[in-house]
N, C-alpha and C positions, 0 to 999 in steps of 0.2 A: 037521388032516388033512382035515377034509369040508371046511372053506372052500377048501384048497388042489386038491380034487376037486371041487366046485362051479365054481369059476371056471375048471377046465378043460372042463369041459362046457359052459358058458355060450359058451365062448370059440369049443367045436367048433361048437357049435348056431349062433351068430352066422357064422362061416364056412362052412356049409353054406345059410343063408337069404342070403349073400349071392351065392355060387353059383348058386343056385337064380333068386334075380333077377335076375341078370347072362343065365343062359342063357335067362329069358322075354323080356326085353328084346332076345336077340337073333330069339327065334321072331317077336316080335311085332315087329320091324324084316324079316326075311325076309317076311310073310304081308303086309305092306304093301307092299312093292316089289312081290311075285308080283301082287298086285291091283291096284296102278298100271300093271306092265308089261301085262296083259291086258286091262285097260280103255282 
């Protein structure tokens, strides 16, 4: 039972951190174009 609880959390935790980089990856693609388009 805790392994099979453990590895669901491991699994949410791994799916919120890759979220989590997918949506910096695209702030830090938006902040670069807004600084390219105004320079």
């Amino acid at each position: 039972m805790k392994c099979v609880s453990r590895s669901k959390n491991s699994h949410r935790a791994e799916r919120t951190d890759t979220g989590f980089l997918r949506g910096l990856s695209v702030l830090k693609h938006l902040t670069l174009e807004i600084s390219y388009g105004s320079a």
